[in-house]
Backbone atoms as SQL, in Angstrom:
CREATE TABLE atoms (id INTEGER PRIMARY KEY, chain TEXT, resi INTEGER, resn TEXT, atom TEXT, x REAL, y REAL, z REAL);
INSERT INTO atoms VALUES
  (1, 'A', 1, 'UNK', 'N', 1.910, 2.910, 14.844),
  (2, 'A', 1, 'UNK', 'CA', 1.951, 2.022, 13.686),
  (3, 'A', 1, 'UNK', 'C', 3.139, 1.083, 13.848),
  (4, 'A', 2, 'UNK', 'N', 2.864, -0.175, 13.403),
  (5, 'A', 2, 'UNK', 'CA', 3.581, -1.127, 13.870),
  (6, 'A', 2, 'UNK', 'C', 5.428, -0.838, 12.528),
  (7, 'A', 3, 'UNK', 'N', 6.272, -0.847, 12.964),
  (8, 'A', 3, 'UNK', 'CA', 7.676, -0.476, 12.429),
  (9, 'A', 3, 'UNK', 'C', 7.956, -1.456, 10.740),
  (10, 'A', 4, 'UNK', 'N', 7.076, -2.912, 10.904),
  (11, 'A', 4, 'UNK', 'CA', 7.256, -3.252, 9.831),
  (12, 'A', 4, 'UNK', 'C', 5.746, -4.029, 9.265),
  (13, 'A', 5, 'UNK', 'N', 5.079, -3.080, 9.548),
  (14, 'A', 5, 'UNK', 'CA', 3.844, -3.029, 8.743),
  (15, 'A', 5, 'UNK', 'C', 3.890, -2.656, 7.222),
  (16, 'A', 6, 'UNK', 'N', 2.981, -3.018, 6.452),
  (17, 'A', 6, 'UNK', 'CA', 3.750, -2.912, 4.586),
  (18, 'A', 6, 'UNK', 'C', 3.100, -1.807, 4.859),
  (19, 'A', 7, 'UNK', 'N', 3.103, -0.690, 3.945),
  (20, 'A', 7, 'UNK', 'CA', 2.287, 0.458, 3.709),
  (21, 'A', 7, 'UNK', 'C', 3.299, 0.818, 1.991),
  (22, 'A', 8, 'UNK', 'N', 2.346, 1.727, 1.346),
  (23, 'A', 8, 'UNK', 'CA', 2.544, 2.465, 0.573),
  (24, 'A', 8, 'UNK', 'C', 2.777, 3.944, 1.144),
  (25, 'A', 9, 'UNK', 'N', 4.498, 4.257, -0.094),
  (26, 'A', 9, 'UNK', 'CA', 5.064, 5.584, 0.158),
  (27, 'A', 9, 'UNK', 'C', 4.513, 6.161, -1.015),
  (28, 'A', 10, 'UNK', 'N', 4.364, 7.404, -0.753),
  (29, 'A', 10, 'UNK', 'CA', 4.113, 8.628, -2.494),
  (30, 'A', 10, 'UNK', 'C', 5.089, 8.615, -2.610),
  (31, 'A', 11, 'UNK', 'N', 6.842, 8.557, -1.933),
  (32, 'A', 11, 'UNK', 'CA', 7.726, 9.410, -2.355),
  (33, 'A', 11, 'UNK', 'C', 8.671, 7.826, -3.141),
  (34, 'A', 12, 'UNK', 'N', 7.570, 6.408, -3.361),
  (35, 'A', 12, 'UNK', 'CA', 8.650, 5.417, -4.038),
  (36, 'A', 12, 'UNK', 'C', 7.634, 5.033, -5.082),
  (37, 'A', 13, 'UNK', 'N', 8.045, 4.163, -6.400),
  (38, 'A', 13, 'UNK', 'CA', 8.117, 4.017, -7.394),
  (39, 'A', 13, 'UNK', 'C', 6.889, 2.990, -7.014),
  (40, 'A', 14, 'UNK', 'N', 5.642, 3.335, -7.205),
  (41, 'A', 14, 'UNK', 'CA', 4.663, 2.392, -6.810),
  (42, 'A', 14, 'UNK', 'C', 3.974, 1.993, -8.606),
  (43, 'A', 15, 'UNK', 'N', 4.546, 1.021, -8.728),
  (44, 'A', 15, 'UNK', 'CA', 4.004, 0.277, -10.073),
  (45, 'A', 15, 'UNK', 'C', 3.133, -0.841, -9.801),
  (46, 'A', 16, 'UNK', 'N', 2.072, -1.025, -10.896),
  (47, 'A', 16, 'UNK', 'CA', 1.517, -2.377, -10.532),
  (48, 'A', 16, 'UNK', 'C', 1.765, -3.681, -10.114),
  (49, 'A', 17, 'UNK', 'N', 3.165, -3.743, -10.308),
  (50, 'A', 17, 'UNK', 'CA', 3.846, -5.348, -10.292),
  (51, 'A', 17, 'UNK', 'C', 3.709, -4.802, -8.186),
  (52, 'A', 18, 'UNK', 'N', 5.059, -3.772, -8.238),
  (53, 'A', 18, 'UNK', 'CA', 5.121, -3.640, -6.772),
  (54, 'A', 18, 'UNK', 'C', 3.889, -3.793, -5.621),
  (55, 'A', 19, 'UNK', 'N', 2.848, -3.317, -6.439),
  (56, 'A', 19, 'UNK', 'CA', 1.837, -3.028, -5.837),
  (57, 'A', 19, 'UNK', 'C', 0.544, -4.595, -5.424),
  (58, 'A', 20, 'UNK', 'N', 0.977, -5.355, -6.635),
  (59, 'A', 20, 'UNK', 'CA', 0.547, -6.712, -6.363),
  (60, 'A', 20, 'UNK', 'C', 1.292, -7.181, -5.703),
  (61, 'A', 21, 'UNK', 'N', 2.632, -7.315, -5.724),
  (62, 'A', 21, 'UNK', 'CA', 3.779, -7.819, -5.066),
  (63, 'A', 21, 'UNK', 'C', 3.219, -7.453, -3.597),
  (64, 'A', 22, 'UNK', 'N', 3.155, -6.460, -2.623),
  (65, 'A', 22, 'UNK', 'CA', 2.519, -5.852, -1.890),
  (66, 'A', 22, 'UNK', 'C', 0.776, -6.634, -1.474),
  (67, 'A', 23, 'UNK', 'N', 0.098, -6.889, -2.116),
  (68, 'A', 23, 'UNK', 'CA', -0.774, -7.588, -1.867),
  (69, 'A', 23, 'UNK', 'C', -0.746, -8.851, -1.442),
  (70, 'A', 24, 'UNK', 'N', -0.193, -9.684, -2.380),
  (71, 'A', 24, 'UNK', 'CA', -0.007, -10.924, -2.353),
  (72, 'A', 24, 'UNK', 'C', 0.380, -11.168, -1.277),
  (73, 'A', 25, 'UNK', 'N', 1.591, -10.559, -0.443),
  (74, 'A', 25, 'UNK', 'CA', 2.264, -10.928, 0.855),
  (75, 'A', 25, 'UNK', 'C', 1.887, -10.650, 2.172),
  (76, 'A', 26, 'UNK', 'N', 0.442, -9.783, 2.066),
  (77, 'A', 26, 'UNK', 'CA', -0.226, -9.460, 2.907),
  (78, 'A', 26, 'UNK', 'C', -1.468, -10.005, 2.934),
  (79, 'A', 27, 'UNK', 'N', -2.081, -11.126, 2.037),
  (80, 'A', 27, 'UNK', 'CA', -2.504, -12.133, 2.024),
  (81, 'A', 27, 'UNK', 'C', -2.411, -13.249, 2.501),
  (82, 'A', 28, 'UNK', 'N', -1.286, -13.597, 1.891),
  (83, 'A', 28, 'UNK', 'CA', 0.220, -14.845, 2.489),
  (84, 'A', 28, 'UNK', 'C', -0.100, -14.479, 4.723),
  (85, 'A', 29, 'UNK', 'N', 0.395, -13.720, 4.807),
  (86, 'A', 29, 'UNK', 'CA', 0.255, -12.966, 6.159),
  (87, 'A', 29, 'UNK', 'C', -1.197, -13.606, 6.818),
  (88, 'A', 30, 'UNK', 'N', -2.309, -13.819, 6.478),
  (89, 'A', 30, 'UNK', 'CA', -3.630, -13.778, 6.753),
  (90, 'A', 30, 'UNK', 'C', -4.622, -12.673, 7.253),
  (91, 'A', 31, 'UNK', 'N', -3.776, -11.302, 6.551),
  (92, 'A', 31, 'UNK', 'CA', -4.276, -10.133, 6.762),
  (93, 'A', 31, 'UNK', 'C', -4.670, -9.595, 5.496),
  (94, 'A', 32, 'UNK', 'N', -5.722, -10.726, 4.593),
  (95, 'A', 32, 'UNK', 'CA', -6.234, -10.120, 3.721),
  (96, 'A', 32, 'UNK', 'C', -7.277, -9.808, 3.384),
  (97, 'A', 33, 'UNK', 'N', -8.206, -9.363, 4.678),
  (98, 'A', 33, 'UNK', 'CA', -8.977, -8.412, 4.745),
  (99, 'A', 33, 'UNK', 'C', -8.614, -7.082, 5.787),
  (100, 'A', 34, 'UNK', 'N', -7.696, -7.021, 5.131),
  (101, 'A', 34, 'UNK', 'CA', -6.797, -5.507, 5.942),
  (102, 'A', 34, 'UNK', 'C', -6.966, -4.555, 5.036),
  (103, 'A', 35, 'UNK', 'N', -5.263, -4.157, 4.799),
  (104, 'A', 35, 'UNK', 'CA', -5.366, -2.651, 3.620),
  (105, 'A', 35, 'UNK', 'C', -3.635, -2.326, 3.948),
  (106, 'A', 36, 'UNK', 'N', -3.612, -0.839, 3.767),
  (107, 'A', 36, 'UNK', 'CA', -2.413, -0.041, 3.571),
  (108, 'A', 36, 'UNK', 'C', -2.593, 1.107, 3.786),
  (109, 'A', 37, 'UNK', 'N', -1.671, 1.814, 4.848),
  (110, 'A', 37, 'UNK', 'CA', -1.720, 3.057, 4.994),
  (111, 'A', 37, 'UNK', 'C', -0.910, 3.534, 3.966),
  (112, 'A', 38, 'UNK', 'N', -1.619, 4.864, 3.561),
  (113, 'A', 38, 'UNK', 'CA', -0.541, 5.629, 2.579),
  (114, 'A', 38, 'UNK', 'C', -0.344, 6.863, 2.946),
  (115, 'A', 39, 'UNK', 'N', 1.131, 6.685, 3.348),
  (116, 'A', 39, 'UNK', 'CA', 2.282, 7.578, 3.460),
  (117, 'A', 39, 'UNK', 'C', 3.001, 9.171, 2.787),
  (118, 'A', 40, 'UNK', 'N', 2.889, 9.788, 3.151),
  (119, 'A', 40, 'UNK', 'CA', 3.794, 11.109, 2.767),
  (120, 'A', 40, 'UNK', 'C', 4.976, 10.819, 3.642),
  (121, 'A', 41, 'UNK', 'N', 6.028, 11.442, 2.969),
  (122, 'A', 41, 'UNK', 'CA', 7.132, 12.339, 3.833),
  (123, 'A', 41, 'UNK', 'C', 6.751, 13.474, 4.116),
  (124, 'A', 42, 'UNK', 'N', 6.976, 13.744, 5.381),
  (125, 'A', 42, 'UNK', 'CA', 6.805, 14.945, 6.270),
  (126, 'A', 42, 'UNK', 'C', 7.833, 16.112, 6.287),
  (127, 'A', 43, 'UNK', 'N', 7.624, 16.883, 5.531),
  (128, 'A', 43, 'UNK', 'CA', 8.585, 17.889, 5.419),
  (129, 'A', 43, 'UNK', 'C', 9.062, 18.484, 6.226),
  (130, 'A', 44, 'UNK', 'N', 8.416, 18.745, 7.429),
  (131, 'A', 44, 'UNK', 'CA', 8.566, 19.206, 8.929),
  (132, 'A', 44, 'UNK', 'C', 9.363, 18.518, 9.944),
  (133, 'A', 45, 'UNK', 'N', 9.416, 17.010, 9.295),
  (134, 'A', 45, 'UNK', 'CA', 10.239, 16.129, 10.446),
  (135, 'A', 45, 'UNK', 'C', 10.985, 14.700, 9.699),
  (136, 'A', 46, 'UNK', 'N', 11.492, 14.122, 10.479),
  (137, 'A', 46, 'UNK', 'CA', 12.203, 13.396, 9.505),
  (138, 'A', 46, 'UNK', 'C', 11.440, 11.726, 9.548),
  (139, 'A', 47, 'UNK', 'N', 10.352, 12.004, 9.277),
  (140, 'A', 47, 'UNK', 'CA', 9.341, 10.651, 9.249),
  (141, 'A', 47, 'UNK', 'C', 8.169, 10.928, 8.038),
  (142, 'A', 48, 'UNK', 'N', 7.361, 9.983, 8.305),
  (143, 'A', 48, 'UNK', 'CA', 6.147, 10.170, 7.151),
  (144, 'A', 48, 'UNK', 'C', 4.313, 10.735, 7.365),
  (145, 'A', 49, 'UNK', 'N', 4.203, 10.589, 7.498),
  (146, 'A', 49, 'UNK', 'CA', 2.787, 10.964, 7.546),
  (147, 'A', 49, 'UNK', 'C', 1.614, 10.600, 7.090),
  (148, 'A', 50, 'UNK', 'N', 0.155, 10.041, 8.385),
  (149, 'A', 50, 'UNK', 'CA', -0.256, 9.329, 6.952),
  (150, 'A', 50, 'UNK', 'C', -1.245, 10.040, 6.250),
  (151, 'A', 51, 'UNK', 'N', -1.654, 9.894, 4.827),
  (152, 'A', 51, 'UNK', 'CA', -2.468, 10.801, 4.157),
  (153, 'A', 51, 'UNK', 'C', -3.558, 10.070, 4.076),
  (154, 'A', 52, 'UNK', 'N', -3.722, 8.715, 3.997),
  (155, 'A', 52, 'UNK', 'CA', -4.779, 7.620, 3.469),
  (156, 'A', 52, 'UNK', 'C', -4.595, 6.430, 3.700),
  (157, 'A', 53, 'UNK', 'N', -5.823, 5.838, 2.942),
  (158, 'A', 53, 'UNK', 'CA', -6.133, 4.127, 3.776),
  (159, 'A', 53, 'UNK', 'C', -6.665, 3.576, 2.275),
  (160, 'A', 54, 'UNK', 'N', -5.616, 2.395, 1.745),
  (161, 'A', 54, 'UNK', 'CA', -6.395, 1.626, 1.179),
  (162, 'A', 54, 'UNK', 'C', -6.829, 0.170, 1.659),
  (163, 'A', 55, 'UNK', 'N', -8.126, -0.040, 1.881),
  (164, 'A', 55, 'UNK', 'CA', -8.231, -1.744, 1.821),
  (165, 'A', 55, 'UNK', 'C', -7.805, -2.232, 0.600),
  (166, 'A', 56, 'UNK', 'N', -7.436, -3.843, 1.324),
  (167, 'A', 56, 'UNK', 'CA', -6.833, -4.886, 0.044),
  (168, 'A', 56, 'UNK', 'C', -8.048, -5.162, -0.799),
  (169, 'A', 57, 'UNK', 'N', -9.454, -5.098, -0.371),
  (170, 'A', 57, 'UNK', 'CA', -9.886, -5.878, -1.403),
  (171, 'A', 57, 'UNK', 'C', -10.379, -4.058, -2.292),
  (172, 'A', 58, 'UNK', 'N', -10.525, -3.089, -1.792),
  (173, 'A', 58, 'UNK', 'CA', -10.146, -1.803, -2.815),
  (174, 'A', 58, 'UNK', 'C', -8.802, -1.878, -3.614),
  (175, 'A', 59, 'UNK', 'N', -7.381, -2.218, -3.551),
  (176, 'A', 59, 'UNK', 'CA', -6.339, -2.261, -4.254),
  (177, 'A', 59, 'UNK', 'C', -6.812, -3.364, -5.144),
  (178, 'A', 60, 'UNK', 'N', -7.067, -4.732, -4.795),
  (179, 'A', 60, 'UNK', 'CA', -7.095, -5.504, -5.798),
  (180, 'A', 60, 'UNK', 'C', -7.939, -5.055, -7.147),
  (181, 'A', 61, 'UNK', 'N', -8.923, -4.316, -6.753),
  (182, 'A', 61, 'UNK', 'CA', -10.032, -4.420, -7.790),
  (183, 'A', 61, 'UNK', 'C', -9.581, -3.116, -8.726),
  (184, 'A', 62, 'UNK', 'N', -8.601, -2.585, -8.054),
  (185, 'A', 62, 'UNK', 'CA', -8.138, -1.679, -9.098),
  (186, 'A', 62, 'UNK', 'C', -6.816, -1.646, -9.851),
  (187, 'A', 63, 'UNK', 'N', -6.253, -2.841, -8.963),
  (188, 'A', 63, 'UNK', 'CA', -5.029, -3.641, -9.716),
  (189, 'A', 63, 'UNK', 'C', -5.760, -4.279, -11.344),
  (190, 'A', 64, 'UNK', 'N', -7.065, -4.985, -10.266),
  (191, 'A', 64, 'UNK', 'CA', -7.255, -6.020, -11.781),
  (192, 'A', 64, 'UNK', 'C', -8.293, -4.810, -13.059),
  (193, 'A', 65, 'UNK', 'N', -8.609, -3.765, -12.919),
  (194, 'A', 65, 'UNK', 'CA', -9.115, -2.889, -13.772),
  (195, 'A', 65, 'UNK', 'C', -7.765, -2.625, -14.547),
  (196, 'A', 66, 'UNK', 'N', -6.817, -2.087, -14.035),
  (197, 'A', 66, 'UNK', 'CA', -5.366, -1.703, -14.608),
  (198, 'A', 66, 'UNK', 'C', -4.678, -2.805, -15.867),
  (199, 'A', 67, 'UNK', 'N', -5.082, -3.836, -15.687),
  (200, 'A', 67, 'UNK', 'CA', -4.710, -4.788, -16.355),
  (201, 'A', 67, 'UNK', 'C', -5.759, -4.942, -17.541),
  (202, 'A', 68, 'UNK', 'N', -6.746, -4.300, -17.387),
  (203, 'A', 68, 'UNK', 'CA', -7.509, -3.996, -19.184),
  (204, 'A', 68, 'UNK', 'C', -6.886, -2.851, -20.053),
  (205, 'A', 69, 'UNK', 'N', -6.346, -1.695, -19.245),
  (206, 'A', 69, 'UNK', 'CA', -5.832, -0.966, -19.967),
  (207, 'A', 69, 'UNK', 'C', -5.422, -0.763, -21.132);
């Protein structure tokens, strides 16, 4: 995995703003039909692990559901 690829951590404060914030710039990028790996910390070692995969156009559509709330 590339060192400064965006991904989502479980172990940081993932709010909707961050999380659009996060989109938007991986758009900007022209990688917006990509996604995000999502991350654990690895208790076993001193790195992360990945648990999951979101695509961008799966985050968006549940960014913009979040916003009827």
């Amino acid at each position: 995995m590339l060192e400064d690829a965006d991904t989502i951590k479980l172990d940081e404060n993932n709010t909707i703003m961050s999380l659009r914030d996060k989109l938007i710039a991986l758009g900007r990028s022209g990688n917006d039909d990509g996604g995000f790996p999502i991350l654990k910390k690895d208790l076993n070692e001193d790195g992360y692990r990945m648990v999951g995969y979101i695509g961008a156009s799966e985050l968006g559509h549940a960014l913009s559901k979040s916003l009827f709330l």
